[in-house]
C-alpha positions in Angstrom: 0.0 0.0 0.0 1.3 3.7 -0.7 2.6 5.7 2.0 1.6 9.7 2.0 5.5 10.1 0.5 4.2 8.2 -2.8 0.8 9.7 -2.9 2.6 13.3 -2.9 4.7 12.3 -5.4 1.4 11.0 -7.8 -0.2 14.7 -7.2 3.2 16.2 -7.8 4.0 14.5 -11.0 0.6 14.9 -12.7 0.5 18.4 -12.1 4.0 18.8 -13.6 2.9 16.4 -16.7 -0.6 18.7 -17.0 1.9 21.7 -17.2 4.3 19.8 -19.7 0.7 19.3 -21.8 -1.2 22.2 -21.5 -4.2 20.9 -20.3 -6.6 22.4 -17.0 -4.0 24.9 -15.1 -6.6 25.2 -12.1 -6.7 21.4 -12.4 -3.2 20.8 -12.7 -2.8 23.7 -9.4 -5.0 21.6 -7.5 -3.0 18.4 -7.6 0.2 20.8 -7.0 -1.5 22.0 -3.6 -2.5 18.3 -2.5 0.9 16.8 -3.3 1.8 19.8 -0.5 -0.9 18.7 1.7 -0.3 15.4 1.6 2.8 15.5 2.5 2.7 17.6 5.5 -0.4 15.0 7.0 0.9 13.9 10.7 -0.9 10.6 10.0 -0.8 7.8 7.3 -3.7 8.0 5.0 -3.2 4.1 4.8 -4.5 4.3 8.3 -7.2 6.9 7.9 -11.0 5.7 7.5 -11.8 6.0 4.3 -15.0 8.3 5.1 -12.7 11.1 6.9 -10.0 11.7 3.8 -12.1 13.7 2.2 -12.7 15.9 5.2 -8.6 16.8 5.7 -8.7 20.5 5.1 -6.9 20.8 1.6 -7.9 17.8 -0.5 -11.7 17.7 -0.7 -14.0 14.8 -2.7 -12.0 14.9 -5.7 -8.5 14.6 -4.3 -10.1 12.1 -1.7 -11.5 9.9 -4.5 -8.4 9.3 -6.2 -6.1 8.9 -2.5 -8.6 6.0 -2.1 -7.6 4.2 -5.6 -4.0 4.4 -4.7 -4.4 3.2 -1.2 -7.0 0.5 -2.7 -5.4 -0.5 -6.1 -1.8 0.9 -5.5 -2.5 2.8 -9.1 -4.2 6.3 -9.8 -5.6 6.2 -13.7 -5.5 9.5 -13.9 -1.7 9.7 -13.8 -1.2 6.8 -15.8 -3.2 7.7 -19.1 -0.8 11.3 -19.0 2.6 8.6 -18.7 1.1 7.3 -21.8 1.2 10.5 -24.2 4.5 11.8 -22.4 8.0 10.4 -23.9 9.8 8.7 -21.6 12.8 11.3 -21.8 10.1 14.1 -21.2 10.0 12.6 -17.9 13.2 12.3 -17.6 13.8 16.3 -18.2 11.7 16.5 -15.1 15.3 15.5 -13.3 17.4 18.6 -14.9 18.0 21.5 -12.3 16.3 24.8 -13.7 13.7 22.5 -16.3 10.0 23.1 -14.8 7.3 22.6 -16.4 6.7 25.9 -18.4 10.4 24.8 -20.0 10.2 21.4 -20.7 6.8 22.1 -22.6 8.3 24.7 -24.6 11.6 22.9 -25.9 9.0 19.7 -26.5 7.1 21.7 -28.6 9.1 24.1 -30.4 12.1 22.5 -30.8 10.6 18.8 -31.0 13.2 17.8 -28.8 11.8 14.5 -26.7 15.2 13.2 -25.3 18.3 14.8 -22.6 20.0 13.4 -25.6 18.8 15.8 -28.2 18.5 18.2 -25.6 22.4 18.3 -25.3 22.6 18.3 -29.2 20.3 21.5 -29.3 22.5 23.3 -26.7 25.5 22.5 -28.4 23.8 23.8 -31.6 22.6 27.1 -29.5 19.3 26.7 -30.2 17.6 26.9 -27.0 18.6 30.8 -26.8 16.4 31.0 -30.4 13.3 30.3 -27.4 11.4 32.7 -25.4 12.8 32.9 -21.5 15.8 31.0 -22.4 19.2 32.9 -22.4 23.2 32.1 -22.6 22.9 31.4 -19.0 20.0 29.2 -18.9 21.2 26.8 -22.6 24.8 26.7 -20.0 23.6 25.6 -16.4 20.9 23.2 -18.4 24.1 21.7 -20.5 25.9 21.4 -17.2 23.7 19.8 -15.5 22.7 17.0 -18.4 25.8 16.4 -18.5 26.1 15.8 -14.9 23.2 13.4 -15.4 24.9 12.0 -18.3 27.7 11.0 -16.1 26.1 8.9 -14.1 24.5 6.3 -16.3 27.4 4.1 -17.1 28.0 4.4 -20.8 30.1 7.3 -22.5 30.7 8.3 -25.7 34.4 7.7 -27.0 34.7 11.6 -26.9 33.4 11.9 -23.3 35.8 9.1 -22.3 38.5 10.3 -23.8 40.2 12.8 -21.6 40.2 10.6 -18.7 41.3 7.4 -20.3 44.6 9.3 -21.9 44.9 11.5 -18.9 44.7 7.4 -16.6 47.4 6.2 -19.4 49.7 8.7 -18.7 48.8 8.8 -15.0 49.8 5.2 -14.6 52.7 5.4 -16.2 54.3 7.8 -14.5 52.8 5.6 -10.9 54.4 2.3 -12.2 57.4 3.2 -13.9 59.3 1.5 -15.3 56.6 -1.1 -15.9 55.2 -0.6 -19.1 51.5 0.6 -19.4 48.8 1.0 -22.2 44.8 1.9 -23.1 43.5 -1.5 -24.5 39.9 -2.9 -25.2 36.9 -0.2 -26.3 39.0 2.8 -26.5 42.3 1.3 -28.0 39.6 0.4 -30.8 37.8 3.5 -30.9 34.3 2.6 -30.9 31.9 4.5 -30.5 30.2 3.9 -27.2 32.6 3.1 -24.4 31.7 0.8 -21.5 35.1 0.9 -19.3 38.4 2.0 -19.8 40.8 -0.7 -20.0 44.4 -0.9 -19.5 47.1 -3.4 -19.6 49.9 -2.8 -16.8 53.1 -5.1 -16.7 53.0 -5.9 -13.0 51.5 -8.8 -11.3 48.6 -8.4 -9.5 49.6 -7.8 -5.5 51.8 -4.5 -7.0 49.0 -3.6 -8.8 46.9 -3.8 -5.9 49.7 -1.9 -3.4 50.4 0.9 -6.1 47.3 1.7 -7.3 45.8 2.0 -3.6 47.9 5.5 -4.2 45.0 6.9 -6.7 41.8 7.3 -4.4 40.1 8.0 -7.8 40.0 5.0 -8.6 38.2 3.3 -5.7 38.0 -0.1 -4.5 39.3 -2.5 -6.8 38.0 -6.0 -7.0 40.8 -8.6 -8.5 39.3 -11.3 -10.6 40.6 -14.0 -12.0 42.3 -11.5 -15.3 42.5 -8.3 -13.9 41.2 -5.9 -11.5 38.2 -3.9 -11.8 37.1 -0.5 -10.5 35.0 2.1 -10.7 36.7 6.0 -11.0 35.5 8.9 -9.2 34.1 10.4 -12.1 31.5 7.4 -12.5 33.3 5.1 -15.4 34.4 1.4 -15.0 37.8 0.7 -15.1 39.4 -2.8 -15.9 43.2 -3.1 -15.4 44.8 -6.5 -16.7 48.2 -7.2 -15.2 51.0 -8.9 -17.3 54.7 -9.3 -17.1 57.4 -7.5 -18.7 57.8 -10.7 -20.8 54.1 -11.2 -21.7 52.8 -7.7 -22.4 52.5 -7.5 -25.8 50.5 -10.6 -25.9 48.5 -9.4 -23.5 48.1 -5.7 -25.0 47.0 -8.0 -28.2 44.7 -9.9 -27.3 42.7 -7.3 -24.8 42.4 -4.9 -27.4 40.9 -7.5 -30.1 37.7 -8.4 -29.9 36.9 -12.2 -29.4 35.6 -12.5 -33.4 39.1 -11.8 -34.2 41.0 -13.4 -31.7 39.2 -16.4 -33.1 39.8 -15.9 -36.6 43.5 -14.9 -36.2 43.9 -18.2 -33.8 43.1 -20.4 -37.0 46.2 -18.2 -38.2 48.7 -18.3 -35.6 47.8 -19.7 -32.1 49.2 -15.9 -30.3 49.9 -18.4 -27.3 52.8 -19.7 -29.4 54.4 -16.5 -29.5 57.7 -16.4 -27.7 58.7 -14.0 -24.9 59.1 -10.5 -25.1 57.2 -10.7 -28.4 56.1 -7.2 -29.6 52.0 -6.8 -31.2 53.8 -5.7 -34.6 56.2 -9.1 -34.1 52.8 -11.2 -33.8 51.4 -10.1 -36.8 54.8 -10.7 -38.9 54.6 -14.1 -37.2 50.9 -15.1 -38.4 52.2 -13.6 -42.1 50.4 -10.8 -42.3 50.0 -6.6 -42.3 50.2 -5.2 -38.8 46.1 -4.6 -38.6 45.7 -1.1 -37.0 43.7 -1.7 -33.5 40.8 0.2 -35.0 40.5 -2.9 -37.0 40.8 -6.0 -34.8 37.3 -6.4 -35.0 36.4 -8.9 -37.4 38.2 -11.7 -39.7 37.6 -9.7 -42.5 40.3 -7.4 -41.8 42.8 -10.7 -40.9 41.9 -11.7 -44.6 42.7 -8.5 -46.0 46.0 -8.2 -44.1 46.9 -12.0 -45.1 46.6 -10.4 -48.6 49.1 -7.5 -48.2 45.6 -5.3 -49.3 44.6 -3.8 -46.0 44.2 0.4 -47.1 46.1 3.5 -46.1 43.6 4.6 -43.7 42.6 8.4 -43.8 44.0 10.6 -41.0 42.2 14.0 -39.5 45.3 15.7 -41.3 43.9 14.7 -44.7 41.1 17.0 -44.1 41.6 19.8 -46.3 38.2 21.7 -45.5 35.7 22.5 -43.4 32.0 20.7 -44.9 28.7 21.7 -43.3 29.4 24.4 -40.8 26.2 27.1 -39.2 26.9 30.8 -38.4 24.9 33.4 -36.9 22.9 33.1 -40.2 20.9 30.5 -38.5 21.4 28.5 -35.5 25.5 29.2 -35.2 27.6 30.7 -32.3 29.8 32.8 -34.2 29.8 35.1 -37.3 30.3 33.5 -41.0 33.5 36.0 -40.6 35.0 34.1 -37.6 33.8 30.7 -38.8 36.3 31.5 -41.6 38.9 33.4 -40.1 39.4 30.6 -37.8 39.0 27.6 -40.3 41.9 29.7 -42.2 44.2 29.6 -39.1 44.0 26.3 -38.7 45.1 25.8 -42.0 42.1 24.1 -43.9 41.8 25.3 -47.7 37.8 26.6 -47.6 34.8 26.4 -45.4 31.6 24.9 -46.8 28.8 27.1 -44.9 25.4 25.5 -44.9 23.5 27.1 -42.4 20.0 25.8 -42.0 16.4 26.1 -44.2 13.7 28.1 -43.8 11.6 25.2 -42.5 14.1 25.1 -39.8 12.3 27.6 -37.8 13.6 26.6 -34.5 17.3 27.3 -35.7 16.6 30.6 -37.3 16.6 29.3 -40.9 17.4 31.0 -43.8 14.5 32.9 -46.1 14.9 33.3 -49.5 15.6 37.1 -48.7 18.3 36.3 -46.4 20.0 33.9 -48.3 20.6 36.4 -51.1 22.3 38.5 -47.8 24.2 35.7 -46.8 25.6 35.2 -50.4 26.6 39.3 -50.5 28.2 38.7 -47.6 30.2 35.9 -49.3 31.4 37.0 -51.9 33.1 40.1 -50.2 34.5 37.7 -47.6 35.9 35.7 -50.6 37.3 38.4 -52.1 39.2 39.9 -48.5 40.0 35.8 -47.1 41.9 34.2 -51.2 43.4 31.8 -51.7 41.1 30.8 -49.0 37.6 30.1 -50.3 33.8 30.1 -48.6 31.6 27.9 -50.5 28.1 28.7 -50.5 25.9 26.1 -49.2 22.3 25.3 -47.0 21.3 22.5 -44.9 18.0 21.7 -46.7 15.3 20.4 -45.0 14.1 17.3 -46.7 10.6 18.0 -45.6 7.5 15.1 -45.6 7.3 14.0 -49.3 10.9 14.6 -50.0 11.2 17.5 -51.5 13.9 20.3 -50.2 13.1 23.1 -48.9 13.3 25.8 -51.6 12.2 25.9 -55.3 15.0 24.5 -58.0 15.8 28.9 -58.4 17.0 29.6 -55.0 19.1 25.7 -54.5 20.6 26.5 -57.5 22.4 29.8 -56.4 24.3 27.2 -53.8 27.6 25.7 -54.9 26.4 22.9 -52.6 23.6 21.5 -51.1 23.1 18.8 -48.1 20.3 17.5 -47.4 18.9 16.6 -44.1 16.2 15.3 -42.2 15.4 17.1 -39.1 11.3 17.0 -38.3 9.3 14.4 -38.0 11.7 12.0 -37.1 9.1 9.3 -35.9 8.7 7.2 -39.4 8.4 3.9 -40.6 11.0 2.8 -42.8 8.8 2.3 -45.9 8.0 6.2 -45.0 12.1 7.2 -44.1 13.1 5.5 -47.7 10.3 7.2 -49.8 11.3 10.5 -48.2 15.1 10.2 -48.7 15.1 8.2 -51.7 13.1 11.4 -53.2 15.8 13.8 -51.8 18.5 12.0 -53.3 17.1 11.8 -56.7 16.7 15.6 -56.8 19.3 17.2 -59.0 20.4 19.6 -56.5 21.2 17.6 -53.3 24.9 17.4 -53.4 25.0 15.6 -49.5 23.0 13.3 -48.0 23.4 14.4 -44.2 23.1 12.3 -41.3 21.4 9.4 -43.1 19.7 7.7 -39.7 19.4 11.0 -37.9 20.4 8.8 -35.1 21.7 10.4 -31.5 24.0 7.8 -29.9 22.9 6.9 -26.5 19.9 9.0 -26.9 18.1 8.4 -29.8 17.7 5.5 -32.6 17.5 6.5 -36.4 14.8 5.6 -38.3 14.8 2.7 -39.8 16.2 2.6 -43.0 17.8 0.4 -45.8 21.1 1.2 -46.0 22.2 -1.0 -48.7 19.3 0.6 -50.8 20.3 4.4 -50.1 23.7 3.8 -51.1 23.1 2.5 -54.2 20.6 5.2 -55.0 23.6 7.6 -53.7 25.9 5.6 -56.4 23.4 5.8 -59.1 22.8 9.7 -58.7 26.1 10.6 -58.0 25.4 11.9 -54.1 27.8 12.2 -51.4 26.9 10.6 -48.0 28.3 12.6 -45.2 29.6 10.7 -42.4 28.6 13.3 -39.6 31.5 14.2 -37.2 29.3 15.1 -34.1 30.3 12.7 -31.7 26.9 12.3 -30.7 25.7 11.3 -34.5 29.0 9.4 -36.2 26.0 8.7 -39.2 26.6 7.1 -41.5 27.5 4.5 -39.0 31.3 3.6 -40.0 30.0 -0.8 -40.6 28.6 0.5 -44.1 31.6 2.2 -45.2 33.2 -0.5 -47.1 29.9 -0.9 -48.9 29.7 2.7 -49.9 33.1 2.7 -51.2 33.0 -0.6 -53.4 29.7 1.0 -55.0 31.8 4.1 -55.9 30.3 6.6 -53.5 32.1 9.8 -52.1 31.9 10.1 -48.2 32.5 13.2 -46.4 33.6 13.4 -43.0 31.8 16.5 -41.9 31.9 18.6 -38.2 28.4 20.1 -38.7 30.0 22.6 -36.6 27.8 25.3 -34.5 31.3 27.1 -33.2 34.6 27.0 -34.2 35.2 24.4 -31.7 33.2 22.2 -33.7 36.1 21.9 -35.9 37.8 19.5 -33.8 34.7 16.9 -34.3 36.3 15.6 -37.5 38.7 13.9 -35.4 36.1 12.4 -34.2 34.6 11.7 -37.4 38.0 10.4 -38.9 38.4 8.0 -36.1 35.1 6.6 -36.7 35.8 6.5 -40.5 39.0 5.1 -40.0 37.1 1.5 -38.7 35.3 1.3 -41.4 38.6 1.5 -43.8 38.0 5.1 -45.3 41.1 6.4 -47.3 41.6 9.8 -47.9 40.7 9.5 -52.1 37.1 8.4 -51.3 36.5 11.4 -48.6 35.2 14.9 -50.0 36.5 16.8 -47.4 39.9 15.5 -48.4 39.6 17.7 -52.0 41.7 20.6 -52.1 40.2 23.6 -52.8 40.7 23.6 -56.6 39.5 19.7 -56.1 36.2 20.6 -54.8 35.3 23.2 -57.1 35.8 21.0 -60.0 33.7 18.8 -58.2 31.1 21.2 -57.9 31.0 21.9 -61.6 30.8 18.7 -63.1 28.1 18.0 -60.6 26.5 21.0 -61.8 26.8 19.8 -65.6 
């Protein structure tokens, strides 16, 4: 049976989720004010007659009705058909300090944000100080404070990980020297979503244990029967596997392979074989074959290619010659189109691609027909002021419900480039997602196909769609698929890569950068690429300069 604590919290949340809706505010006050009363009672309701709960001062027949279906059914219906039309992450927006209500129900319904995933993604894309009552400060404490959440759920992207698992390496190093440490596992193979941080440390176990008792970050470890395992202060597993100076780049071998590959490369070379002392690039000259890059010890397919002498030249973030898909102040950006380019410049790329969003995008400022023709002044003066170093003119086009962009065939041809993107109405079957992309990539104009799933990793799914299908519809009208930087997107996901590339079809690693910080995604991007063996000939933003724009024009032809 409910206790008064429970009850409160029913009145509580339903007024919040009336709120969130819309609906009755005297209503939605009332069950505000009994979630208040009830809480403050002296006495169980469990224990009060039925007959007298109505009488409390503060709750009345109505209130009293539904106390007596909790305390008799443990449920209260009324609360239970609002859980059903609220998304689950609505709910879960109820947990961010400085999101009431009023808040929640705007970003829900203006931005069409449903998830503290997406949530993040808008604040990193500046959108929520495009919304009434929301400034600078507000779109920073409510980042913070996801990201506080965010921190304790137990999975991390590889770019939230990061920091701490290079900053642990070096950390341990410098504890254990001369022993010789190293990042293995997850993050040694760069994938995506990271679990635990794992390390292989050339001392046995009981020196582990007394030397590692000197980092009280690290907490209590637990020694099982291969290594020891941990929890950090800042909320991530971490899994140490001890080894001896003799054994460790066995060891450093087989944790960071996954077991798919350890099998394969077994019918190979039985790694137990190796001798002492054996280096990871000495094992893979043992088994006759290429040293596989750890990105790549994930499958046999790569042992096969490797056995061959064919594995590729894999592309590096210093093959990026240019900044593709980039927002200003035009639309949703943080900074000018002036300092987007001064500072793509600086850091030496060759042009900036700026594709700031559509008009449809109303929530990120997008671009009217009147604006654009602005934008493109603007342009061509910066162009003129900035050479050698070129701004291409570009728009992130809404592919909008039947598939067709957002602007007549007039205005998208005035862009150099266009990417196209889905970004409303995200909730589709796939027989729905493929009509509408499958349209978008057939138009003439659409250049890029951006974030093909619209997927947000660890926040929200893509819509279903068929990959193999897209890319050959890609191949047969000549469109590039951008593989988005974001950390939070990495879409295309990097498993179809090798299929994109044996049909033919340019990807671009792209930052879809908000700031000028957002520059520093294509590392992310290029990482993710580099797992899905992307070389630098099939990647757009590899062109140079003069590259691209004779891209451009036979595209145009």
């Amino acid at each position: 049976m409910l206790d008064n604590y429970a009850i409160a919290d029913n009145f509580s949340l339903i007024s919040k989720l009336m709120d969130i809706q819309g609906d009755n505010s005297f209503k939605a006050k009332s069950f505000s004010s009994a979630a208040f009363t009830v809480e403050k009672l002296p006495v169980q309701l469990q224990v009060t007659p039925p007959e007298e709960i109505s009488k409390i001062k503060g709750i009345g027949d109505s209130i009293g009705k539904a106390i007596q279906e909790m305390l008799a059914t443990g449920k209260f219906s009324a609360l239970e058909a609002y859980l059903l039309k609220t998304p689950p992450g609505i709910l879960e927006m109820l947990k961010i300090k400085g999101l009431g209500p009023k808040k929640i129900a705007t970003i829900w319904k203006e931005l069409e944000v449903e998830t503290l995933g997406e949530l993040l993604y808008a604040c990193n894309e500046n959108r929520l100080t495009l919304l009434k009552g929301f400034g600078q400060k507000t779109q920073d404490a409510v980042k913070q404070s996801i990201e506080f959440y965010f921190s304790n759920q137990g999975r991390y992207l590889y770019a939230q990980a990061e920091a701490l698992a290079l900053s642990l390496e070096k950390e341990l190093q410098q504890l254990l020297a001369p022993a010789a440490v190293s990042l293995t596992g997850q993050f040694r193979r760069t994938e995506n979503i990271i679990d635990e941080i794992e390390l292989v440390a050339a001392l046995p176990t009981p020196a582990l244990l007394e030397k590692l008792g000197q980092l009280p970050a690290l907490g209590q470890l637990t020694a099982l029967e291969d290594a020891l395992l941990g929890q950090h202060e800042q909320h991530i597993k971490i899994r140490i596997y001890p080894a001896t100076a003799e054994n460790f780049g066995k060891t450093l071998f087989t944790t960071t392979a996954t077991p798919s590959f350890l099998e394969r490369f077994n019918t190979v070379y039985d790694v137990n074989n190796a001798p002492a002392n054996t280096t990871e690039a000495e094992i893979f000259s043992l088994a006759g074959m290429n040293y596989v890059e750890p990105c790549l010890r994930y499958s046999g397919e790569s042992i096969d290619l490797a056995l061959k002498k064919q594995l590729p030249d894999l592309i590096s973030h210093k093959d990026i010659k240019g900044i593709i898909h980039s927002h200003s102040t035009w639309s949703d950006g943080e900074h000018t189109l002036q300092q987007m380019a001064l500072k793509a410049k600086e850091q030496g790329f060759e042009y900036l691609v700026i594709s700031d969003h559509s008009r449809s995008a109303f929530y990120a400022n997008g671009l009217s027909i009147e604006r654009i023709q602005a934008q493109h002044a603007e342009i061509d003066e910066l162009n003129k002021q900035l050479a050698p170093f070129r701004i291409f003119k570009s728009v992130e086009a809404d592919i909008l419900n039947d598939g067709s962009l957002d602007y007549p065939d007039e205005i998208l041809a005035t862009f150099d480039l266009v990417i196209a993107s889905v970004h409303s109405n995200l909730k589709m079957s796939e027989e729905k997602a493929m009509t509408r992309l499958l349209k978008a990539i057939e138009n003439p104009y659409t250049t890029i196909l951006g974030h093909m799933t619209g997927r947000l990793l660890l926040s929200r799914n893509g819509y279903p769609v068929n990959h193999r299908q897209i890319i050959d519809a890609c191949a047969a009208n000549n469109v590039v698929i951008e593989i988005n930087a974001h950390p939070r997107r990495l879409d295309i996901d990097w498993e179809w890569i090798p299929y994109a590339m044996e049909k033919n079809v340019l990807l671009s690693i792209d930052p879809d950068a908000h700031s000028t910080d957002g520059f520093h995604d294509i590392y992310y991007g290029t990482l993710a690429a580099r797992k899905g063996r992307l070389t630098a000939a099939h990647n757009l933003s590899s062109f140079s300069a003069a590259e691209l724009e004779a891209f451009i024009s036979r595209k145009k032809k």
